[in-house]
C-alpha positions, 0 to 999 in steps of 0.5 A: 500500500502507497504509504508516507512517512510519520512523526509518530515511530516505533521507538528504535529499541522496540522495532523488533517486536513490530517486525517479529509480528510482520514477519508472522503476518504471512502465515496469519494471513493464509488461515483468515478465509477458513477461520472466518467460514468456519469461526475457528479461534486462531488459537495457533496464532495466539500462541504464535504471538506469545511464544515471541515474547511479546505478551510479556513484553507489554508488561510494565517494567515492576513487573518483568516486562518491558513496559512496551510503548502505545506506539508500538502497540498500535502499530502491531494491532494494525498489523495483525488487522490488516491481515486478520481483523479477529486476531489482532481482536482476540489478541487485543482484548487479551493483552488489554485485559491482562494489562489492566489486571496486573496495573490496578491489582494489589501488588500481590495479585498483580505479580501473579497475572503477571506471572501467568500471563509470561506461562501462557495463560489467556485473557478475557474481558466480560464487560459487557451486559444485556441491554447494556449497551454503551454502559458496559462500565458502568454494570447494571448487575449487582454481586451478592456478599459472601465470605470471602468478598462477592458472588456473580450470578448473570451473563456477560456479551459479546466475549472475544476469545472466551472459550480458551481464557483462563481469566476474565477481567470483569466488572461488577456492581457492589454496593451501588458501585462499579467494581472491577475484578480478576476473576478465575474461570472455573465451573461456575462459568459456562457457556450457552450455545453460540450465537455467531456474528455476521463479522469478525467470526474467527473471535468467537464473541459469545455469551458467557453465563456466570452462577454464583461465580466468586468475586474475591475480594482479594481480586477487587481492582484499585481505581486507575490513575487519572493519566492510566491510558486502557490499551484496549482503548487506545489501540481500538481505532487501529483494529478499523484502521487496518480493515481499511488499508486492506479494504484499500488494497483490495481495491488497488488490486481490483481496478488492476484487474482486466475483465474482458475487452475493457480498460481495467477500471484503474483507468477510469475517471471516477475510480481515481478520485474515489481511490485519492479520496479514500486514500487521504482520508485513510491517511487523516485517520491515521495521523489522528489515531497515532496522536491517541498513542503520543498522547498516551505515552505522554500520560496524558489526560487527554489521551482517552478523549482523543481515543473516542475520537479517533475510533469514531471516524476509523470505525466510519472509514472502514465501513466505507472503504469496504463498501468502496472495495465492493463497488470497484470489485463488482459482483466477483466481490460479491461472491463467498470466495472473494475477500472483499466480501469477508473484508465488508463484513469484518467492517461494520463490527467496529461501528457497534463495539461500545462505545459505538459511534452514535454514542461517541458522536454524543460524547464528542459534541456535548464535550465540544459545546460545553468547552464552548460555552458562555461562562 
């Protein structure tokens, strides 16, 4: 893909970690179609990653990590989203979720995540509730008290990579307040019958069904600090960011196509400026997400707001590069066989993960009117 040079770069001691994950990025890229037909978790791919290091890398330095860099983080999340948008989601969420643990545990409890996380334990976040909607932090769902702290009785949604974690970062109302939790995955957790997503198959986001599952309150999660910058949260942008640049190539490569007498379609007037539009807008949304990763690495304050920000309008521009991608490839790319079509589907899962972008258009203008308004 035509590309231009940014300010915002991998440190140069971590390059290697992004160029361990491109290099893997071929071998991910050959089992997308049969994971997605199927809705495989790419386990092997999981484990790929792990096995690089690159999981205990992220861990921050107390903990026998190499505190990796947000820049760097986003950078391998496009990655492995332009080659497999469900992995670079399941890994994500992973990651996320095991980060956040051992940063807002006790400094006991964050010392075993840590140490599980480097032995290959999995990772999950159950967040989210029935009809919870874009209140996925703040649960709706009360934890009854027991001896050794609560107990959760209810269902969590939309789980990626639920079925091999051994983990779950879980939230959780106690007391009339939201709580956070290390939760363990035993028999109280089970899981109903798959209800499977029209895209991002190959995540395996599912209902997961809790019974009187323990909330110790050994496991219960400090308050983050105010400039505590969720990975999940910064890096969510580059999951759309990477289904529109290989949106975008698939594109280039279909009006390269030749189909019968007529000029291939990259001769055509209105494939140009529909390409150059597409491409410039691609390159704006990416400018501005990689400021989200600056600013996080800055401990800014201003780092989750301008996160909202930019997966608002990466969230958009995926959906529209896809359907781009289908005008240009025409009815080939209509077909199962075609990755366009798979791509289009894998686009439109952004858009509605929370916060979704009706949501975030709220959140975003109420924040602009109030800085505005008369004192």
């Amino acid at each position: 893909m035509f590309t231009r040079p940014t300010p915002f770069t991998v440190p140069a001691a971590e390059q290697q970690w992004v160029d361990a994950v491109a290099g893997l990025a071929p071998q991910f890229a050959a089992t997308v179609a049969d994971d997605d037909a199927g809705a495989r978790l790419p386990i092997e791919h999981l484990q790929a990653l792990h096995a690089t290091g690159l999981d205990a890398a992220f861990l921050p330095v107390e903990h026998g990590g190499d505190g990796l860099s947000y820049v760097t983080l986003v950078n391998i999340v496009r990655t492995l989203a332009t080659v497999h948008p469900a992995l670079a989601t399941v890994w994500l969420m992973h990651i996320g979720a095991a980060h956040a643990l051992v940063t807002l545990s006790s400094p006991e409890e964050g010392a075993f995540f840590a140490a599980e996380l480097r032995a290959g334990k999995r990772f999950a976040n159950a967040l989210s509730e029935p009809a919870g909607g874009n209140l996925f932090l703040a649960s709706q769902q009360d934890a009854s008290p027991t001896a050794a702290g609560w107990a959760l009785t209810g269902r969590k949604l939309f789980i990626s990579g639920s079925e091999i974690a051994d983990y779950f970062f879980l939230n959780s109302r106690v007391d009339g307040n939201p709580a956070f939790f290390g939760v363990t995955v035993d028999d109280t957790v089970s899981f109903p019958p798959i209800q499977e997503t029209m895209g991002m198959r190959a995540t395996r986001s599912r209902t997961v069904e809790f019974a009187e599952t323990p909330l110790l309150a050994s496991r219960l999660c400090g308050i983050p600090p105010i400039d505590y910058a969720n990975l999940i949260t910064v890096a969510f942008a580059f999951l759309s960011l990477g289904i529109a640049e290989s949106a975008l190539d698939l594109l280039t490569a279909s009006a390269h196509t030749k189909k019968g007498p007529a000029p291939a379609l990259a001769d055509a007037q209105w494939v140009k400026m529909e390409t150059g539009l597409l491409w410039t807008e691609t390159q704006a949304v990416l400018l501005l997400a990689e400021r989200v990763a600056w600013l996080a690495d800055q401990r800014s304050t201003e780092a989750m707001a301008a996160a909202t920000e930019s997966k608002m309008l990466a969230n958009e521009l995926a959906k529209k590069a896809a359907a781009e991608a289908v005008r240009v490839g025409g009815g080939g790319s209509y077909l199962v066989t075609s990755p366009i079509q798979r791509v289009f589907r894998d686009a439109q899962a952004g858009a509605l993960m929370a916060y979704s972008v009706p949501f975030s258009q709220e959140v975003i203008g109420n924040a602009v009117l109030e800085a505005s308004a008369p004192a």
